[in-house]
C-alpha positions in Angstrom: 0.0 0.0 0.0 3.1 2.6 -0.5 2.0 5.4 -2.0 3.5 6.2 -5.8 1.7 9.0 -6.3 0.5 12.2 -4.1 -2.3 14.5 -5.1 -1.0 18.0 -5.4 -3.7 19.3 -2.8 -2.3 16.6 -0.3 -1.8 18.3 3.7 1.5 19.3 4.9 1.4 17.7 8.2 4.6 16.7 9.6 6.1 20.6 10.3 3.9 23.1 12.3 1.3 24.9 9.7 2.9 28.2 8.8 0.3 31.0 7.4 1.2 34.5 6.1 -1.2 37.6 6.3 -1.0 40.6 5.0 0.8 43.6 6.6 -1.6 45.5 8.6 -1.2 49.4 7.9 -2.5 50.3 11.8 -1.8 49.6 15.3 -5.5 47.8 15.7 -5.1 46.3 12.1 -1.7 44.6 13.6 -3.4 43.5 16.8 -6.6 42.2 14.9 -4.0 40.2 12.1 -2.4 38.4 15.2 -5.0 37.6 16.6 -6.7 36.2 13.7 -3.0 34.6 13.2 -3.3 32.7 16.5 -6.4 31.3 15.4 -5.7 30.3 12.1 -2.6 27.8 13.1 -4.4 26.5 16.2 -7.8 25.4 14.9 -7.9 22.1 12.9 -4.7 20.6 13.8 -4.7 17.2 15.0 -1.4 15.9 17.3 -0.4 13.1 15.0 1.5 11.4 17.9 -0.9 11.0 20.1 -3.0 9.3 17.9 0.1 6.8 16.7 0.4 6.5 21.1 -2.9 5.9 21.3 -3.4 2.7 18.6 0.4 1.5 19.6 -1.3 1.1 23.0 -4.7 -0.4 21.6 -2.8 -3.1 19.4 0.3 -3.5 21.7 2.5 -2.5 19.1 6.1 -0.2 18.5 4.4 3.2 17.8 7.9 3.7 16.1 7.2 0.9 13.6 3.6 2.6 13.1 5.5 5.9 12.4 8.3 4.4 10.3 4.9 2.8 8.0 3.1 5.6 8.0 6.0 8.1 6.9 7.2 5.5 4.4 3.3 5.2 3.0 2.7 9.0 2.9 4.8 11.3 4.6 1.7 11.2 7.2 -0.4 13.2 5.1 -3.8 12.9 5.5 -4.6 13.8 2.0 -2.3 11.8 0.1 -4.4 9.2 -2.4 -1.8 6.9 -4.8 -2.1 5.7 -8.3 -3.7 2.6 -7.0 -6.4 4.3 -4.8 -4.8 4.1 -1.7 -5.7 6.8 1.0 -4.4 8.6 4.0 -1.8 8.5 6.0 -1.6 4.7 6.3 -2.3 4.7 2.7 -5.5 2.4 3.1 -6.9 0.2 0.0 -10.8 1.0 0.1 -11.9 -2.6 0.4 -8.9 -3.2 3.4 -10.5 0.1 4.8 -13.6 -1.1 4.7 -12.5 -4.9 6.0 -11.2 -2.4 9.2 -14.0 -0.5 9.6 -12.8 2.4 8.6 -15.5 4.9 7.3 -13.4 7.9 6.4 -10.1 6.9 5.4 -8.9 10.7 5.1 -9.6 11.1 9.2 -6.2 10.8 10.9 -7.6 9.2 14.0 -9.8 6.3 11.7 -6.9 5.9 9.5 -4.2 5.4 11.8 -5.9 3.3 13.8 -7.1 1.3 11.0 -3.5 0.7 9.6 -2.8 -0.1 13.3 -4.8 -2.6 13.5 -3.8 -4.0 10.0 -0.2 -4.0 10.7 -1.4 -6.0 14.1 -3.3 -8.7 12.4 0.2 -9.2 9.8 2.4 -9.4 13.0 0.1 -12.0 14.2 -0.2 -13.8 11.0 3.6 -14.2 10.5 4.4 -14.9 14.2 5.7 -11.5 14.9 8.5 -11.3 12.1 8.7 -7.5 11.8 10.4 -7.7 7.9 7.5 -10.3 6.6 4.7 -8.3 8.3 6.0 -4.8 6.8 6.1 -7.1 3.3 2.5 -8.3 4.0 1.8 -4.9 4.7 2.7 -3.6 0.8 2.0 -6.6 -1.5 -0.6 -8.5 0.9 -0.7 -11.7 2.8 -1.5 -14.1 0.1 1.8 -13.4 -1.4 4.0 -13.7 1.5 2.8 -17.5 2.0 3.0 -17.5 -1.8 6.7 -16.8 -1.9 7.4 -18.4 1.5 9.2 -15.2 2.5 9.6 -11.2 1.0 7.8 -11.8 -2.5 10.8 -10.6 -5.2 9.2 -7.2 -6.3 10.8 -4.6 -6.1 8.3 -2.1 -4.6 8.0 -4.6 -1.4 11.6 -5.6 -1.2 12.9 -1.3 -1.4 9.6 -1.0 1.1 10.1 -3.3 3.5 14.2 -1.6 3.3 13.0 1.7 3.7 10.5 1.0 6.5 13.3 -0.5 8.3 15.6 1.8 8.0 13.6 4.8 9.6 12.4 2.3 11.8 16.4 2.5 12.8 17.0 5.9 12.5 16.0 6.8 16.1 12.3 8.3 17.7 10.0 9.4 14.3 7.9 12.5 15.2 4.9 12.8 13.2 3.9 16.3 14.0 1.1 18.1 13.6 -2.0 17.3 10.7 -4.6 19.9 9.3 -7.3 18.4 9.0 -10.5 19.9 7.7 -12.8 17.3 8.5 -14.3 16.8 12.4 -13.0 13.2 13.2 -14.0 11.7 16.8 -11.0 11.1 18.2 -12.5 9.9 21.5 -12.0 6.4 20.5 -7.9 6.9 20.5 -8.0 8.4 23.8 -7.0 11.7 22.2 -9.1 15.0 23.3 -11.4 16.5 21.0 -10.2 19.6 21.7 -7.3 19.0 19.7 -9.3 18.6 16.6 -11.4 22.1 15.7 -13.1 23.2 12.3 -11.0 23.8 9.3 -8.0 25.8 9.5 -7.5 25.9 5.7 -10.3 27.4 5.4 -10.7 29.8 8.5 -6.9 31.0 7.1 -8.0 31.6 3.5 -10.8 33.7 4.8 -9.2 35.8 7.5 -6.6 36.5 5.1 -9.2 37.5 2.3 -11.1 39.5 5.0 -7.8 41.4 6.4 -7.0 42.1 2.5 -10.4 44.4 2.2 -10.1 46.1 5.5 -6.4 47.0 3.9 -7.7 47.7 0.3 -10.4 50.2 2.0 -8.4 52.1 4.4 -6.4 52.7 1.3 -9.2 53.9 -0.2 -9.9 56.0 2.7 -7.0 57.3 2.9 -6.5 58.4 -1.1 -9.9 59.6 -0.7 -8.7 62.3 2.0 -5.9 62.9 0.4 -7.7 63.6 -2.9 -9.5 66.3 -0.9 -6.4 68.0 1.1 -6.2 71.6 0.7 -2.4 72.9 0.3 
């Protein structure tokens, strides 16, 4: 289920969201353009972490290896949809998706947690060998007994390499997701709070609504200039 190909609209989630406004040309303009700033980069974002805590804990699994999966899949963005159809952050097929119970696989909580429980299930399957799992994982179960071991292609064998190797590297951080949907993440154990309206959204907006305050105190301002006496 890597993904080979990420839609151009796909979520930057694994660095803090970063949003630029407009100068504001007064002292309460600046005050109300960082205040709307504040808002803008804390509604919608979802701790990735906490959720990859919360299904490590469920399914009694390394939420390293869950990390090292999920950045190998997709970078953990939310967005990201392959060639093949496969969505999320776990890069979920839509009939494995559905097989998890997974309703929306472009919610981080459902996703993760989903994949989670996947990667669980191939762990079980191949008496906790990590390699034949992670193989399982990318070309599917029926393949792995098929080939008594890492099937020869060469998207599962550089997969199942480049899983591993992050899964060396040291703690993964995830970051934080923007997410425009309204997931329930009471199920990982994570607080709603975390999770708010969209962001995107909200940003685009303020931004578009600090731009006309700007282009009509301009106006204002030519206006009275216009009618100066010298």
């Amino acid at each position: 289920m890597t993904v080979d190909a990420v839609s151009p609209d796909s979520i930057i989630t694994n660095e803090a969201a970063s949003v630029q406004l407009p100068a504001a040309v007064s002292g309460e303009q600046q005050e109300f353009s960082e205040v709307l700033s504040r808002t803008a980069l804390s509604s919608g974002s979802i701790d990735l972490d906490a959720i990859f805590e919360a299904a490590a804990l469920r399914y009694n699994i390394s939420s390293n290896l869950l990390k090292a999966v999920a950045k190998a899949e997709s970078n953990f963005q939310p967005n990201a949809t392959s060639r093949s159809g496969a969505m999320g952050i776990m890069q979920l097929m839509p009939g494995t998706a559905r097989g998890l119970g997974v309703t929306d696989a472009y919610d981080p909580e459902q996703n993760i947690m989903g994949g989670a429980k996947f990667l669980k299930q191939m762990l079980d399957q191949f008496g906790g060998d990590v390699q034949l799992a992670l193989a399982a994982y990318n070309a599917g179960p029926n393949n792995v007994k098929k080939y008594g071991g890492i099937p020869p292609f060469n998207e599962t064998q550089n997969y199942v390499k480049k899983v591993l190797e992050y899964l060396g590297g040291g703690d993964i951080t995830a970051g934080i997701a923007m997410y425009s949907g309204i997931g329930d993440l009471s199920s990982a154990g994570v607080s709603k709070n975390s999770l708010k309206s969209s962001a995107l959204g909200e940003a685009f907006t303020q931004m578009l609504l600090i731009k006309i305050i700007e282009m009509q105190m301009n106006a204002s301002k030519d206006d009275k200039d216009k009618n100066k006496v010298f």
